[in-house]
N, C-alpha and C positions, 0 to 999 in steps of 0.2 A: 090704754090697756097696760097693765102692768107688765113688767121687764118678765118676771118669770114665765107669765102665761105666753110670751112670745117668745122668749124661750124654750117652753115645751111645744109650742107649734110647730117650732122650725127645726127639732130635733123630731116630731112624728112625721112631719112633711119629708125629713132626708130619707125615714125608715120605709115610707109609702112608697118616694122616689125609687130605693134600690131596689124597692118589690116588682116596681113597674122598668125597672132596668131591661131585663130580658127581652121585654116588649119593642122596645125604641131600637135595644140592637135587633132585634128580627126585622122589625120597619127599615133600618136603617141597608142592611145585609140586599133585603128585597127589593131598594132603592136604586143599589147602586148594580143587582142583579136586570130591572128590569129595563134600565136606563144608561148602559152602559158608554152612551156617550156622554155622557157626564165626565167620564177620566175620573185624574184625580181630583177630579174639582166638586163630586160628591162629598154628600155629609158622610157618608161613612169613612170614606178616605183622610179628609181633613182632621175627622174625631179622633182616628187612627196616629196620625203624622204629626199631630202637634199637642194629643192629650195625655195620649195613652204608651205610645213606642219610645219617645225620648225619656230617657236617666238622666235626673240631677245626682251631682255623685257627693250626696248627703246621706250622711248617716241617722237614723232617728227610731226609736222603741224598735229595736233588735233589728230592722230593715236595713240591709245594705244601700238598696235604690229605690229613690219613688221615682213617680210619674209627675209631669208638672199634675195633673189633676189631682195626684193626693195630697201635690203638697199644698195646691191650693185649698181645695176641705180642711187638711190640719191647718193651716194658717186660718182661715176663716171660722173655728171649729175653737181654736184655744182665743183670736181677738173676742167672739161673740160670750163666751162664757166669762172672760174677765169684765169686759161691759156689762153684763148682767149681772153682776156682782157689786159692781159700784154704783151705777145710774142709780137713782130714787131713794138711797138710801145715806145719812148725815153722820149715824155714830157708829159707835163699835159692834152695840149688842143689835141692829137694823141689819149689819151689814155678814154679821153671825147668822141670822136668823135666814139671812137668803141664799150665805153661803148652804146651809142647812137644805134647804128648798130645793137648789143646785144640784144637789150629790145625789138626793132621794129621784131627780128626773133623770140624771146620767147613768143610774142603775137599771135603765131600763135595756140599751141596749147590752149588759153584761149579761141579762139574764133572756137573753131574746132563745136562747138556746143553749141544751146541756153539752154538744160537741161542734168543734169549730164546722166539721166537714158541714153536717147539713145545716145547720145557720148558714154556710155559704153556699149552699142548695138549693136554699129558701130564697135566698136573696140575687141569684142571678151571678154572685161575686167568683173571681178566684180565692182559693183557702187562702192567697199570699193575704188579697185585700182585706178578707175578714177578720186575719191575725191581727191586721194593721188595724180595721175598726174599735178591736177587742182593744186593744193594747191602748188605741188613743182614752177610749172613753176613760180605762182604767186610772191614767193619769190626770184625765181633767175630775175625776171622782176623789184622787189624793189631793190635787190642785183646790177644790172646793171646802174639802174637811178643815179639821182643824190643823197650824201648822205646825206642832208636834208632831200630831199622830200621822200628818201624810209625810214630813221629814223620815220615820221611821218605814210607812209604806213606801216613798220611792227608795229608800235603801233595800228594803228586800226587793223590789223588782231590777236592783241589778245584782243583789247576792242568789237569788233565786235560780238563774238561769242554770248557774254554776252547778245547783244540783240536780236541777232539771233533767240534765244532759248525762246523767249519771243512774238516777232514781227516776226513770220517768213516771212509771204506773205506780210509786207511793204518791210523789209530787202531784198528780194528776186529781187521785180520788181525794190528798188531802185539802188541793185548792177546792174543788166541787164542795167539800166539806167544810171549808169555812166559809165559803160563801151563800150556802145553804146558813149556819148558824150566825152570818152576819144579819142575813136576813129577819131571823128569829128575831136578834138582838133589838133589830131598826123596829120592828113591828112594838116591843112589849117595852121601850123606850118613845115611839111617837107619842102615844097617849097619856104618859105620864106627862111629855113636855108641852100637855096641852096645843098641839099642832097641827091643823086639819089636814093632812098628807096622808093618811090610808089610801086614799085615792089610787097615788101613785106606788105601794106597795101592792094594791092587787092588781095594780095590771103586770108591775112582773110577778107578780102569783100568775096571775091567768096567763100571760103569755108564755111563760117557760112550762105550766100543765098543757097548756095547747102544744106547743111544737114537740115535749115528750112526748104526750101520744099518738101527735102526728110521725115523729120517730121509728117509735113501738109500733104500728101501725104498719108502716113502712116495713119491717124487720120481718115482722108475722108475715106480711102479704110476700117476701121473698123468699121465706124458707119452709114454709109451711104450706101444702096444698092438699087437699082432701082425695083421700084415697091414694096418695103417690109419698113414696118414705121422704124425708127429711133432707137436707144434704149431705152427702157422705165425701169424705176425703179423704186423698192417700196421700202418702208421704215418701217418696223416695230419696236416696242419697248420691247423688255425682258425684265425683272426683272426691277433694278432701273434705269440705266441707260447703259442698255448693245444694242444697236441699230444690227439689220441685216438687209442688203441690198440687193433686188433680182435682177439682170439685165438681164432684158431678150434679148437677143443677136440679133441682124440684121444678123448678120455676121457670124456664130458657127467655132468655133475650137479646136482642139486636146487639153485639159488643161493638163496641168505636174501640181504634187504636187509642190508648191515654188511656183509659178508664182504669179505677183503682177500686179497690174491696176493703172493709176491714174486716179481718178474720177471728174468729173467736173460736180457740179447741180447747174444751171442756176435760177433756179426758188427761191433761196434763196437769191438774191440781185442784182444789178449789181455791188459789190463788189464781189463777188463769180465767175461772169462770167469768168474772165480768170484765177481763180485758180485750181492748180488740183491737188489732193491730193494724194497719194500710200496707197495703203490697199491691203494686202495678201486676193488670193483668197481663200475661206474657204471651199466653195462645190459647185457642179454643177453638172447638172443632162443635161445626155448624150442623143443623135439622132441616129440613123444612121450614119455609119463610124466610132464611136466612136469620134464624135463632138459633142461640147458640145452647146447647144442653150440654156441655160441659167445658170448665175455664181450667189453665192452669197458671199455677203461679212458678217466681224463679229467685232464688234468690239465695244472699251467702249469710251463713250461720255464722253470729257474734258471740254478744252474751244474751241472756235472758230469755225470751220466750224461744227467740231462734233456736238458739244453743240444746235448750230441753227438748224441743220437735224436733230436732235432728241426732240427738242420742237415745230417744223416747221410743220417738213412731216405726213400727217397724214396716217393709216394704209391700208386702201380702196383702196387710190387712187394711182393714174399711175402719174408720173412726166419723164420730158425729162430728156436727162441727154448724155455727149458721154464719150469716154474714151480714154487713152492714152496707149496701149500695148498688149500685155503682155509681160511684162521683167521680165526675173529671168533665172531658166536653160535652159540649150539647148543641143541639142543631142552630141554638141564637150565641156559638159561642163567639168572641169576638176576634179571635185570633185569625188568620190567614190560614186556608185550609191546607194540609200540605199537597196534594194532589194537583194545588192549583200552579206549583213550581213546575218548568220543565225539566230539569236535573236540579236530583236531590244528592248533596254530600253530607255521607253518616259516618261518624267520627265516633268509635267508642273506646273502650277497655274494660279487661274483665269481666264482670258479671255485668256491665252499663248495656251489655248485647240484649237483658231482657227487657230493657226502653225502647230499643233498636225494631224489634223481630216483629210487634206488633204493627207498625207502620207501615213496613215491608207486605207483609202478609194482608195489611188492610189495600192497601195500592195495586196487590196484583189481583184479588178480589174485584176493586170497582172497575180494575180497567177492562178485565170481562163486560162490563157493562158499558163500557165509554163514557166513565161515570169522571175519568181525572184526564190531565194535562200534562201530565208526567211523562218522559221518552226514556229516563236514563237514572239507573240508581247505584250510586257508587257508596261502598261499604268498607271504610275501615276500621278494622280490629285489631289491637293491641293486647296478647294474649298472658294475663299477668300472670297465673300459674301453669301448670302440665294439664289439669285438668277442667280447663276452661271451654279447650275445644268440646269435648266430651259433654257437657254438660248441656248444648245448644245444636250439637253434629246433626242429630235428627229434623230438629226442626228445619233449617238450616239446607236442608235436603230436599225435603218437600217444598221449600218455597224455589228450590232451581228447576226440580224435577217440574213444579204447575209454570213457573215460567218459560219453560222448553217447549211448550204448546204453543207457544204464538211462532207468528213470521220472525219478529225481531222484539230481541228479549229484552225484557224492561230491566231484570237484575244479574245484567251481566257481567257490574265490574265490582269485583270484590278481593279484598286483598288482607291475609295476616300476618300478623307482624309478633315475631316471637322473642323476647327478650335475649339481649347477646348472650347470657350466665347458661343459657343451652343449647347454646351450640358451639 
């Protein structure tokens, strides 16, 4: 068999694997649930303790820390692509042509999806892992080109970040944008270089139309329901520039603590209309079934979309608005539940209380049902402005007030801490 054709098998075989990812951790989760004498000596545990929790403290495409398991993928991931490049091939223009071959199969996972979130929705992954898939393939796609043109491409990928971090939403549609027209390019260049590779152009044709309208699909099915208005959202202002956002739901569902949104309000420009933004959910307030018909969000107003929703929105009124998810955990996620701790220590500052509120508020929820493991939830807050308190007081409230029902209170120790400049 030829180098390349096993080289694409074993880049579909990874993309099957992480489909089937979610699967092995729910087996695995259920394993070590129904067999608990197992200890640590379960496959879940061991997967845990020696694949997945330990940091090599290597730096690599924008990651501070991998896992041994990704670095092992990346190390077997760039030897198997430089072997397929050389094996079977004697001269320069042999070894061109397969470089060639190369690039046109590592385009596949670039284009498996138009936004990081649900590619890593699709895939069972965290967003960290799918940045890291994103980023690796991107460099074995420069690694494979020609070495001009990828010398020029690795240098924007470290001049890039730099504007990234600055211009996000131009940087964003203009990547989307050339990567759309690189595609063009590849297409109305294969057949000129006499190549038989359309192959592997349409399947990322087909699969990035397929997880688009599995996307779209997804969007429509959240915000839109027949006979019931749209989502509507309000916007009000805390303290100096600390914004909360109500969204009252079309559509209600089960929230987990961690879950996040991206938010798209239309009413602030038509530059705003196709961006959408991620904000952790902070609170929401529950129906029947334990669905939730309305979320809010919390968060402090910078530059850019912030800044405009918070001098923009006024407090009264209802604005349109839809949303993209909710992504974050899920019931095969792989993490350690927090409920499973018996004392939990929460360490925050400033606005970090709206990562806090929802854990809190999830914990005293299931322990109505003796649903966690939890006895004891200690909360410290570090209160960086005047109006920090103020922006959380109410919630805040209701979670002691629903905790004062029990015999012995689960969030009894909590403590804040106000900067010495006032006092």
């Amino acid at each position: 068999m030829e180098p390349t054709k096993i080289y694409t098998l074993t880049l579909a075989f990874t993309i099957v694997f992480l489909l089937l990812y979610s699967l092995l951790r729910c087996i695995s989760r259920w394993t070590a649930a129904r067999h608990p004498w197992l200890g640590s000596w379960s496959f879940y545990h061991i997967f845990l303790r020696y694949l997945v929790y330990p940091r090599l403290g290597w730096r690599a495409l924008g990651v501070d820390t991998l896992s041994p398991l990704q670095m092992v993928f990346f190390l077997l991931y760039l030897f198997g692509t430089g072997v397929c490049n050389i094996v079977g091939t004697d001269t320069l223009p042999e070894r061109a042509a397969r470089a060639a071959y190369l690039s046109l199969i590592n385009m596949f996972p670039l284009y498996f999806s138009g936004g990081w979130e649900f590619g890593a929705h699709l895939l069972g992954t965290s967003l960290r892992t799918y940045g890291l898939i994103h980023r690796m393939t991107g460099c074995m796609l420069c690694y494979s080109f020609y070495w001009s043109f990828a010398a020029c491409m690795f240098l924007s990928l470290v001049i890039l970040p730099l504007a990234k971090r600055r211009v996000y939403e131009i940087f964003l549609h203009a990547h989307l944008g050339c990567a759309a027209i690189a595609l063009y390019a590849l297409w109305r260049h294969v057949p000129s270089a006499k190549i038989d590779s359309q192959g592997y152009l349409w399947v990322c044709i087909g699969t990035f139309a397929t997880t688009s309208a599995l996307q779209l699909s997804r969007i429509l099915f959240r915000n839109m329901v027949v006979g019931k208005k749209s989502i509507r959202m309000k916007a009000s202002r805390h303290a100096e520039d600390v914004v909360r956002v109500h969204l009252y739901l079309s559509r209600p569902w089960k929230v987990r603590a961690g879950e996040r949104v991206n938010l798209t309000v239309p009413f602030l420009g038509l530059f705003y209309l196709f961006q959408a933004h991620p904000f952790a959910i902070t609170w929401w307030e529950t129906q029947t079934e334990d669905k939730a018909d309305s979320v809010s969000l919390m968060f402090r107003a910078r530059t850019g979309f912030t800044r405009k929703l918070l001098n923009y929105a006024e407090p009264d009124r209802e604005y349109w608005a839809w949303i993209d998810g909710p992504f974050g955990p899920s019931p095969v996620h792989v993490s350690k539940e927090v409920g499973d701790y018996g004392h939990l220590l929460m360490v925050t500052s400033g606005i970090g209380i709206a990562a806090q509120l929802p854990y809190i508020k999830e914990l005293l929820e299931r322990r109505r049902n003796a649903e966690v493991c939890t006895q004891k939830i200690s909360l410290v807050w570090q209160l960086d402005r005047t109006g920090d308190w103020e922006s959380a007081r109410d919630w805040l409230q209701q979670l002691v007030k629903q905790d004062a029902g029990y015999v012995s209170g689960l969030f009894s120790h909590f403590r804040f801490i106000q900067p010495r400049a006032w006092l």
